[in-house]
ZAKEMI-870254 format. One record per residue (C-alpha): x, y, z; residue number from 1; residue in three letters. Coordinates in steps of 0.2 Angstrom, whole numbers, plus 5000, padded with zeros to 4 digits. Layout:
<rs>
R   xx   yy   zz   i  aa
R    X    Y    Z NUM Ala
...
</rs>
This chain:
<rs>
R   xx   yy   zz   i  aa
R 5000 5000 5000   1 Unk
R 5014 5013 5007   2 Unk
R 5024 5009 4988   3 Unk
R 5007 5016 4979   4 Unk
R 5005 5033 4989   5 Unk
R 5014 5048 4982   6 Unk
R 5029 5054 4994   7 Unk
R 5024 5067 5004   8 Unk
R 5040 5076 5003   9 Unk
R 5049 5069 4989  10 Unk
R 5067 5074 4987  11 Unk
R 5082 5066 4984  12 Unk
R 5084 5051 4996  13 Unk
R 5065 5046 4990  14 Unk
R 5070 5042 4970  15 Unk
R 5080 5028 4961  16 Unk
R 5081 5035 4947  17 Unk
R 5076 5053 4936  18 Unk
R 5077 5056 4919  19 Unk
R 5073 5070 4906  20 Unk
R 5056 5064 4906  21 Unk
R 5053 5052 4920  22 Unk
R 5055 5046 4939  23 Unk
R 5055 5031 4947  24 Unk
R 5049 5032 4967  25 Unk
R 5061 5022 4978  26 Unk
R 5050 5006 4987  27 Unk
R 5045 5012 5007  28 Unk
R 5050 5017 5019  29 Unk
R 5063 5024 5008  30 Unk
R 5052 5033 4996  31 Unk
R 5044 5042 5012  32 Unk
R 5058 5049 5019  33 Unk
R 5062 5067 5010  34 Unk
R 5070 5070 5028  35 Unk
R 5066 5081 5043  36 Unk
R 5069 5101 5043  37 Unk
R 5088 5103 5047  38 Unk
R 5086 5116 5058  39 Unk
R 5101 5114 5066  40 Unk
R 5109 5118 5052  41 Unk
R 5099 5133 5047  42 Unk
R 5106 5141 5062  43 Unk
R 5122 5133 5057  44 Unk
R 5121 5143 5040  45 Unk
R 5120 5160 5051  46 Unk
R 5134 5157 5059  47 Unk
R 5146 5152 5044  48 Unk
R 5138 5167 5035  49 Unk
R 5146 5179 5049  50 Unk
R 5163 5167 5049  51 Unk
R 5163 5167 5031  52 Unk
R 5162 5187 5031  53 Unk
R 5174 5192 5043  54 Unk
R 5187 5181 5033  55 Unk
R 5183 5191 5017  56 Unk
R 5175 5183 5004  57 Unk
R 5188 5188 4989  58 Unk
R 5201 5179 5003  59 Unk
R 5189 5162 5004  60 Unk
R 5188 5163 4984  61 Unk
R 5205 5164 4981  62 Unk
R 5211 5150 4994  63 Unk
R 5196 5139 4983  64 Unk
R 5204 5142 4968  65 Unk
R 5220 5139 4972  66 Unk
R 5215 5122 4981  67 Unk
R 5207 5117 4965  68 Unk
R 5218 5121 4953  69 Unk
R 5232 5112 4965  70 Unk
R 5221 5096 4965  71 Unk
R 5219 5097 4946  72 Unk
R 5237 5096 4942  73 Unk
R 5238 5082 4955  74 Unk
R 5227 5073 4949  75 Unk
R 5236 5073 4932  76 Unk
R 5246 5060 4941  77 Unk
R 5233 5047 4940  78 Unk
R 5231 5044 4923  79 Unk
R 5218 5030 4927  80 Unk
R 5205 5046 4933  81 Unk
R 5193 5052 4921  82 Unk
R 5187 5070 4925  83 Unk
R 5169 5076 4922  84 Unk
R 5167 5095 4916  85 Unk
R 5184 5101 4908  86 Unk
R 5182 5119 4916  87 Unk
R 5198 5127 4922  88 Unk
R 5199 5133 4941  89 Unk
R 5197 5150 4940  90 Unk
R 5178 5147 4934  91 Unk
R 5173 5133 4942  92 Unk
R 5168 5128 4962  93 Unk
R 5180 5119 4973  94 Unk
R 5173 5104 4967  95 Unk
R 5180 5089 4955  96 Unk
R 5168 5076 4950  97 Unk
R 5177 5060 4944  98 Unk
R 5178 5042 4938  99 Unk
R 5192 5029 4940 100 Unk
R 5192 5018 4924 101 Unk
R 5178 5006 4925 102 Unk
R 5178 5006 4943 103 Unk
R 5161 5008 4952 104 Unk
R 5161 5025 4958 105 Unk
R 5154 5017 4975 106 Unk
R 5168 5005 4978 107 Unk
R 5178 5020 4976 108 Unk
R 5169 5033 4990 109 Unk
R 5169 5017 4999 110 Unk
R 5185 5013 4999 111 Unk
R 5193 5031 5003 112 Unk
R 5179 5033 5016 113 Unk
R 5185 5017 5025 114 Unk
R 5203 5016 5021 115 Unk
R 5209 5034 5018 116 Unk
R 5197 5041 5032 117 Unk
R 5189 5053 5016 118 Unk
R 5173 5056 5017 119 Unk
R 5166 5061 4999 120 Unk
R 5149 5061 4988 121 Unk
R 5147 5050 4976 122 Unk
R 5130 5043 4964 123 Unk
R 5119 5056 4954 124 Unk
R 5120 5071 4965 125 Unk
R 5103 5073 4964 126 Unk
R 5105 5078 4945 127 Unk
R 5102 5061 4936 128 Unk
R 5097 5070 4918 129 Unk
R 5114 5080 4921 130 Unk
R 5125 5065 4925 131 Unk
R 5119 5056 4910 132 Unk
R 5125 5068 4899 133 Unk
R 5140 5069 4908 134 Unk
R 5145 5052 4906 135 Unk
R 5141 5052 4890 136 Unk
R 5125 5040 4893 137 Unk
R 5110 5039 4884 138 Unk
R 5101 5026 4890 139 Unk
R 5089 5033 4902 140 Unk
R 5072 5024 4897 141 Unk
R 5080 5008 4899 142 Unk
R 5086 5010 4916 143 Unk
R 5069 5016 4920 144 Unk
R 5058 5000 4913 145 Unk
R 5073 4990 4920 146 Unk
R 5069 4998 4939 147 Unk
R 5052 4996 4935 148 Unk
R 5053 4975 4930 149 Unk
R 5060 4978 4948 150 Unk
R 5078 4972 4942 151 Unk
R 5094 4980 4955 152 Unk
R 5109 4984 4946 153 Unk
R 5122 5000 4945 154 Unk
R 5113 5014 4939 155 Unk
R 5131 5023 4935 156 Unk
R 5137 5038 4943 157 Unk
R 5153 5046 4949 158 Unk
R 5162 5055 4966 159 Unk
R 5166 5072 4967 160 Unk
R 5176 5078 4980 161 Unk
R 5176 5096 4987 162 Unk
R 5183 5109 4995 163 Unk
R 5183 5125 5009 164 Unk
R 5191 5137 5018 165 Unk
R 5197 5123 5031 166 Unk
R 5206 5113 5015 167 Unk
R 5222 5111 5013 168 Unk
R 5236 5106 5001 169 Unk
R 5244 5091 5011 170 Unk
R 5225 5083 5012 171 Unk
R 5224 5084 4993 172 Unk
R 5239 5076 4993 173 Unk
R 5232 5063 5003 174 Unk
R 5215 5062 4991 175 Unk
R 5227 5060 4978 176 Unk
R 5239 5044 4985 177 Unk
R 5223 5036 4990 178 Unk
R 5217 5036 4972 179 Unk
R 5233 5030 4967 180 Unk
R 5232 5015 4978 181 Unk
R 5213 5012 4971 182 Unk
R 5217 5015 4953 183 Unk
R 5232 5000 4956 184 Unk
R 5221 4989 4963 185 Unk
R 5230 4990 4983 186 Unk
R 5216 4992 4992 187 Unk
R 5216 4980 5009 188 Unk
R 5198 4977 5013 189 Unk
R 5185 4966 5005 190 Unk
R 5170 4973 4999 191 Unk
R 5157 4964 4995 192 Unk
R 5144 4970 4980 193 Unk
R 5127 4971 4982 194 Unk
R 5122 4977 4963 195 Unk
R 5123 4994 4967 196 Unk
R 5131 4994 4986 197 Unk
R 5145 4991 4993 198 Unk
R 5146 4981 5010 199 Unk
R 5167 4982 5018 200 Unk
R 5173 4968 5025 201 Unk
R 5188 4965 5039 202 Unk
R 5197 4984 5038 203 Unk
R 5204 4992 5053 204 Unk
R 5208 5011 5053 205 Unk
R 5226 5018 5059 206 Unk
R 5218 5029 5078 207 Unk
R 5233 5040 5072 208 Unk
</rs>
């Protein structure tokens, strides 16, 4: 019954899938839960607004784009990393969205998040339509009548990785060496995959 109602508050944790022209609802409680009001972080946003002024914002710009720039040319060292939107730093965000080879982009975020401590997006970004032309992809009502048959398999996506005022070169560096060890192959834990997840097995994190 809950899979035939219409979400309430849809949003981005309640889909599979969007295309140009079409949705697909995730099945409850999932498809229910467009989240609660982050209040917290309403009051958060205030406060980052005075932080974020008293630095001066052509100082946070500036820092950005050097970061971003930086972690372009480091990434050049991984030739296995395959960059999505070839804008130069001075006009883009501090963020790079990426793939390494044919790697699923979520045994990649998993792997940084549990062996390199590197906590990243990775997925759709909420911008399915977007990412499919990204990629290059243009295959969008057959993933759709596939979810709909009820089928579970990778939907294809990427990770991005971002970054602020906090940000510095030596933890690009870091981004950087982890990719390396993922783009070779070298990571220690077992990840199990489920379709379109990715379930880590036996790793144990460094408290240094």
């Amino acid at each position: 019954v809950l899979d035939r109602v219409q979400p309430y508050t849809p949003g981005g944790g309640t889909v599979l899938y969007v295309s140009e022209h079409d949705y697909i609802y995730a099945s409850s409680p999932d498809r229910h839960q467009g989240g609660t009001p982050n209040i917290a972080g309403a009051i958060a946003l205030a406060e980052s607004l005075n932080f974020l002024s008293a630095a001066g914002l052509d100082n946070v710009r500036q820092h950005e784009v050097e970061l971003t720039e930086y972690a372009l040319n480091r990434l050049k060292d991984v030739p296995e990393i395959n960059i999505l939107g070839d804008i130069p730093a001075g006009n883009r965000l501090g963020v790079i969205t990426f793939n390494i080879g044919e790697l699923s982009n979520g045994l990649v975020a998993d792997i940084l998040n549990h062996e390199g401590a590197i906590a990243t997006r990775n997925g759709r970004f909420c911008a399915h339509p977007y990412l499919s032309f990204l990629l290059g992809r243009n295959d969008s009502e057959e993933i759709i009548d596939r979810l709909r048959r009820g089928e579970k398999f990778d939907i294809g996506g990427a990770v991005r990785i971002s970054f602020g005022i906090f940000n510095t070169e030596s933890e690009v560096d870091d981004v950087v060496d982890n990719l390396k060890m993922i783009a070779n192959r070298k990571w220690k834990a077992k990840y199990d995959d489920d379709s379109a997840y990715f379930d880590c097995k036996g790793v144990q994190l460094s408290a240094s």
